[in-house]
ROGU-146780 format. One line per 8 residues: number of its first residue (from 1); their letters; for each residue x, y, z of C-alpha. Coordinates in Angstrom, 3 decimals, m for minus. Example, Ala and Ser with C-alpha at 12.3 -4.5 7.8 and 13.67 -1.06 7.14 Angstrom:
! residues 2
1) AS) 12.300,m4.500,7.800 | 13.670,m1.060,7.140 $
This chain:
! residues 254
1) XXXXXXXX) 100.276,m22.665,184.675 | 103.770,m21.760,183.081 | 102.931,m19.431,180.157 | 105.023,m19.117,177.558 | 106.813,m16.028,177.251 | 109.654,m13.750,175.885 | 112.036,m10.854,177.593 | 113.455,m8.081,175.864 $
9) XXXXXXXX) 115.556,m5.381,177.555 | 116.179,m3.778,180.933 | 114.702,m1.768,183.440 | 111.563,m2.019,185.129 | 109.720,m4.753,183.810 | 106.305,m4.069,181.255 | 104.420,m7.137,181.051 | 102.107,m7.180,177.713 $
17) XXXXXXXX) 99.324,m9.587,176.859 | 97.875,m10.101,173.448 | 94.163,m10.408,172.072 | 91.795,m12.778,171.171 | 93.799,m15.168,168.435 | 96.675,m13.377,168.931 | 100.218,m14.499,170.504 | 103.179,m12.491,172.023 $
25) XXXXXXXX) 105.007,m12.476,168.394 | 102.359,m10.058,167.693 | 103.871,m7.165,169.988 | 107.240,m8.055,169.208 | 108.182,m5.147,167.014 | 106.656,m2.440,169.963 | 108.788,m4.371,172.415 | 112.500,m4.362,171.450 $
33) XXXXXXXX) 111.425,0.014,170.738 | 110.526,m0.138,174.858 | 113.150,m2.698,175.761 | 115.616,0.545,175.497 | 113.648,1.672,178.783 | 112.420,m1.727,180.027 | 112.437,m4.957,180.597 | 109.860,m6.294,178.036 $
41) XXXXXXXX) 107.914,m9.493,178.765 | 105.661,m10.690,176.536 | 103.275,m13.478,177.366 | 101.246,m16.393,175.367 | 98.033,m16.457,177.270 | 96.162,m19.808,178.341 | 95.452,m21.761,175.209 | 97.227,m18.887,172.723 $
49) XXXXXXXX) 100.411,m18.885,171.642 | 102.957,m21.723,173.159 | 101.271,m21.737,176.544 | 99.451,m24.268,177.651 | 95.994,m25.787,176.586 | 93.049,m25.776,179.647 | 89.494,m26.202,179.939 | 87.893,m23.427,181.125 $
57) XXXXXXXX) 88.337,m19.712,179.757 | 87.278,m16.991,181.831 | 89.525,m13.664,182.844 | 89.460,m14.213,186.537 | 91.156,m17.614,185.696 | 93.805,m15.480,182.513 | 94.438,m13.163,185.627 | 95.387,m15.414,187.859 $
65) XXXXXXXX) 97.105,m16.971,185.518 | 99.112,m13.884,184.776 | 99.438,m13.463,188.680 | 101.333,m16.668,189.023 | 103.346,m16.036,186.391 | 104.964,m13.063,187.517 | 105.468,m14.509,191.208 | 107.369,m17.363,188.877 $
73) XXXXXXXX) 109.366,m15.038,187.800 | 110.243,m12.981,190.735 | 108.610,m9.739,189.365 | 106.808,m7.832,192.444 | 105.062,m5.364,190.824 | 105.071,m4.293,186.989 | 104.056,m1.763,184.142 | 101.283,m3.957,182.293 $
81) XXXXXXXX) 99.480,m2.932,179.062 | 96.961,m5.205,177.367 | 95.116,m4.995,174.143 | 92.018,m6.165,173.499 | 91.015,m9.059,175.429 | 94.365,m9.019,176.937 | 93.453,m5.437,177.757 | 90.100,m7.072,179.919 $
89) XXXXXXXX) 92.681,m9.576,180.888 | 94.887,m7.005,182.563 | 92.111,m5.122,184.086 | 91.056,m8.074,185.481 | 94.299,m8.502,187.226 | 94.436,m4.731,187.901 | 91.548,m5.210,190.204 | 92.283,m8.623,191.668 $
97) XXXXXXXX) 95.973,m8.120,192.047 | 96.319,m4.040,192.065 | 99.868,m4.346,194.556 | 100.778,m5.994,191.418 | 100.496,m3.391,189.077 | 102.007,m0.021,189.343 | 100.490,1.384,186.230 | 97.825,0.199,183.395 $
105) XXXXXXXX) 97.779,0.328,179.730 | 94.491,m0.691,177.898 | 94.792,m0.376,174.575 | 91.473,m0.109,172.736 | 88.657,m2.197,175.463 | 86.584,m0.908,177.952 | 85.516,m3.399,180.980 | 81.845,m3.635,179.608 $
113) XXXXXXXX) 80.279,m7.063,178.234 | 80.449,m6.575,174.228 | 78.418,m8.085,171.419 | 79.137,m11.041,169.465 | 81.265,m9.979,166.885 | 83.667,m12.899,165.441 | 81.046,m15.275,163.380 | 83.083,m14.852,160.529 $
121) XXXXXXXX) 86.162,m15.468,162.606 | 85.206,m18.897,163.622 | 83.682,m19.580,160.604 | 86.852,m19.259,158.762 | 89.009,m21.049,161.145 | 86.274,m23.750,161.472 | 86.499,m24.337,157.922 | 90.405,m25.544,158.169 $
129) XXXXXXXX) 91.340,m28.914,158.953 | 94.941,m28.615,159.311 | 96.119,m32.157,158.954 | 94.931,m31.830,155.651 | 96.505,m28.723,154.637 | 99.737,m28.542,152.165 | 100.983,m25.657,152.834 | 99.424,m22.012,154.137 $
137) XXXXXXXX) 98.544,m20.898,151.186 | 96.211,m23.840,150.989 | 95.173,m22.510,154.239 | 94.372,m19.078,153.136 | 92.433,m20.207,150.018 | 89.987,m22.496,151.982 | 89.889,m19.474,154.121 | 88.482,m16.735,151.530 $
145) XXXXXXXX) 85.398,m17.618,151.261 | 84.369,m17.214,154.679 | 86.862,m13.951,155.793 | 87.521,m11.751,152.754 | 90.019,m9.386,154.665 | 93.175,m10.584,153.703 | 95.241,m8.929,156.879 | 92.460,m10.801,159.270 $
153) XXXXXXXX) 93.694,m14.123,157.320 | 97.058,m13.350,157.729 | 96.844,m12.736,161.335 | 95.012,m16.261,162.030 | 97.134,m18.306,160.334 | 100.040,m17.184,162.352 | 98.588,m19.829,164.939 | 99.114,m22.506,162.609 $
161) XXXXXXXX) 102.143,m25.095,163.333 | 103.946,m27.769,161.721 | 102.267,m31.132,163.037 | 105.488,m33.695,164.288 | 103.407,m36.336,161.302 | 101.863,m34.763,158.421 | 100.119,m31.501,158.029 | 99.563,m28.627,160.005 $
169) XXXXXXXX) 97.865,m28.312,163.892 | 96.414,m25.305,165.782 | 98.625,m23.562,168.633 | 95.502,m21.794,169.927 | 92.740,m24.071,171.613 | 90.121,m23.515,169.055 | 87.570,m25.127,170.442 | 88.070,m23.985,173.688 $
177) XXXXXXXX) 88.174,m20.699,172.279 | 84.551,m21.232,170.434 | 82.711,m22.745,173.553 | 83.783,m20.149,176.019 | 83.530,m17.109,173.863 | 80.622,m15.675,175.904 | 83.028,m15.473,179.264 | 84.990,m13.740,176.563 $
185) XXXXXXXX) 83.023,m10.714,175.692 | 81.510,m10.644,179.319 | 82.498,m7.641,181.348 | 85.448,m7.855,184.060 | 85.335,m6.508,187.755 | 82.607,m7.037,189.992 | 80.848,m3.919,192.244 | 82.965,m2.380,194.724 $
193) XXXXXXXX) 86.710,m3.324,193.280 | 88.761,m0.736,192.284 | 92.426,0.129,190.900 | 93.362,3.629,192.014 | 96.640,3.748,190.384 | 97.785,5.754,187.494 | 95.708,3.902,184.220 | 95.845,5.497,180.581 $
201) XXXXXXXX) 92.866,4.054,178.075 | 93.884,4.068,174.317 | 91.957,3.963,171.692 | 91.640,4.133,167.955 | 89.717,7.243,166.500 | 88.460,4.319,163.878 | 87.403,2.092,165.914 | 84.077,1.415,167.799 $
209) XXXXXXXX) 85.472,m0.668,170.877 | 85.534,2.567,173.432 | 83.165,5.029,172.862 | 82.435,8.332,174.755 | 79.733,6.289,176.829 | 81.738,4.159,177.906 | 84.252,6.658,180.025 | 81.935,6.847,183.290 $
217) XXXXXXXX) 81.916,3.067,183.214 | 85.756,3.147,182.978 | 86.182,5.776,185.820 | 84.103,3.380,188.303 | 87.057,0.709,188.128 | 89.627,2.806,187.363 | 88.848,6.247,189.216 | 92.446,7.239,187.871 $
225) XXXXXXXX) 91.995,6.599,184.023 | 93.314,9.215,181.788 | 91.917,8.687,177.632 | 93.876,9.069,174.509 | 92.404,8.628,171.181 | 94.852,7.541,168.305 | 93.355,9.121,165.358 | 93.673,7.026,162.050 $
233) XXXXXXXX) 93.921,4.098,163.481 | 91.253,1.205,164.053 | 91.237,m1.606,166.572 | 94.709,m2.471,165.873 | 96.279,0.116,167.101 | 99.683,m1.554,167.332 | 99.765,m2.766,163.964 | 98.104,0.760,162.245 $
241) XXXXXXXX) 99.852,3.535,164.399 | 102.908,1.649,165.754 | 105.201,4.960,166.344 | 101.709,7.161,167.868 | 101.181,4.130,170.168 | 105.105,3.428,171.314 | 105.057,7.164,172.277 | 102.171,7.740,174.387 $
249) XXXXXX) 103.028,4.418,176.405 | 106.438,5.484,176.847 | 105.244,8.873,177.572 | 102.888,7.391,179.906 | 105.311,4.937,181.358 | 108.065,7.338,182.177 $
């Protein structure tokens, strides 16, 4: 599959993959800060983003999609950080792949199976047709009633697109997205793998998606894993404590 993807910088090469409804414009502002250290490559996972649509959604398959990739484009081994599900994405390919990765960043996931937590998500995006949108603020109105955070809004409609007729279409694979969304909160790695190399865990002090429990369960996969807790900031780490978060992974990195 040839993912979609954007480079930024020199050195040696950090690959970074995106969450659940995300893309790689959402890491863009982090990158060019590392691209003075590395080469940056940010990557549209399977049906995200401008990569390809497929039929099945599971994170052995996003792995070895990511695998491919970077034998595409010549890259041996690399720095990769992931956030989110691209964090179970890239501990996924940690595991599978480890001569692949040199070090780990996993910014706010552990590897365990997680609840359902995106009703409101779906029901929100479900209530869109985009051919019959006029613009995005039509979008965002037909949207409220369903997702009252304005900043989640604003982040989902980022994967709408011009249509080449009328109207607007969804970049993501939507329904893909909806049918598969167990394999999505299912754990990664299976008894027995491991990734010994260096691995730092990030999280936000706000947020709920790593707790203190789940540290042993980290150390079995990743018998290296060091933890840092962002304080202030919730799930988004990125987008809530940008500077905090481009230091530590530099810090790391270096």
């Amino acid at each position: 599959m040839q993912l979609n993807h954007k480079t930024f910088g020199s050195g040696p090469p950090l690959v970074i993959l995106h969450g659940l409804f995300g893309n790689l414009d959402n890491w863009q502002t982090l990158a060019r800060k590392w691209a003075e250290h590395f080469t940056v490559v940010l990557v549209d996972l399977r049906n995200h983003g401008r990569s390809p649509h497929a039929d099945e959604m599971t994170y052995p398959l996003m792995a070895h999609d990511v695998a491919e990739f970077l034998e595409g484009q010549g890259i041996d081994a690399c720095y990769m950080l992931g956030h989110s599900m691209g964090g179970k994405v890239a501990m996924q390919a940690a595991l599978s792949y480890p001569t692949l990765v040199t070090k780990l960043v996993v910014v706010d996931m552990a590897p365990r199976q997680y609840g359902h937590g995106h009703a409101d998500v779906f029901a929100a995006l479900h209530a869109l047709d985009p051919a019959t949108l006029e613009d995005r603020r039509d979008a965002d109105e037909r949207m409220k009633p369903h997702m009252e955070d304005a900043g989640v809004r604003m982040f989902l409609l980022k994967n709408l697109a011009r249509a080449d007729e009328a109207g607007f279409r969804w970049r993501m694979n939507l329904a893909v997205l909806d049918r598969d969304y167990e394999n999505l909160i299912a754990p990664v790695g299976t008894m027995g793998q491991s990734f010994t190399g260096p691995a730092l865990f990030i999280r936000g002090g706000k947020s709920g998606y790593v707790t203190d429990d789940d540290w042993p369960g980290i150390l079995d996969f990743f018998p290296g894993a060091k933890l840092a807790t962002v304080e202030g900031a919730g799930h988004w780490v990125h987008a809530e404590r940008p500077r905090e978060l481009e230091e530590l992974v530099r810090g790391f990195l270096k």
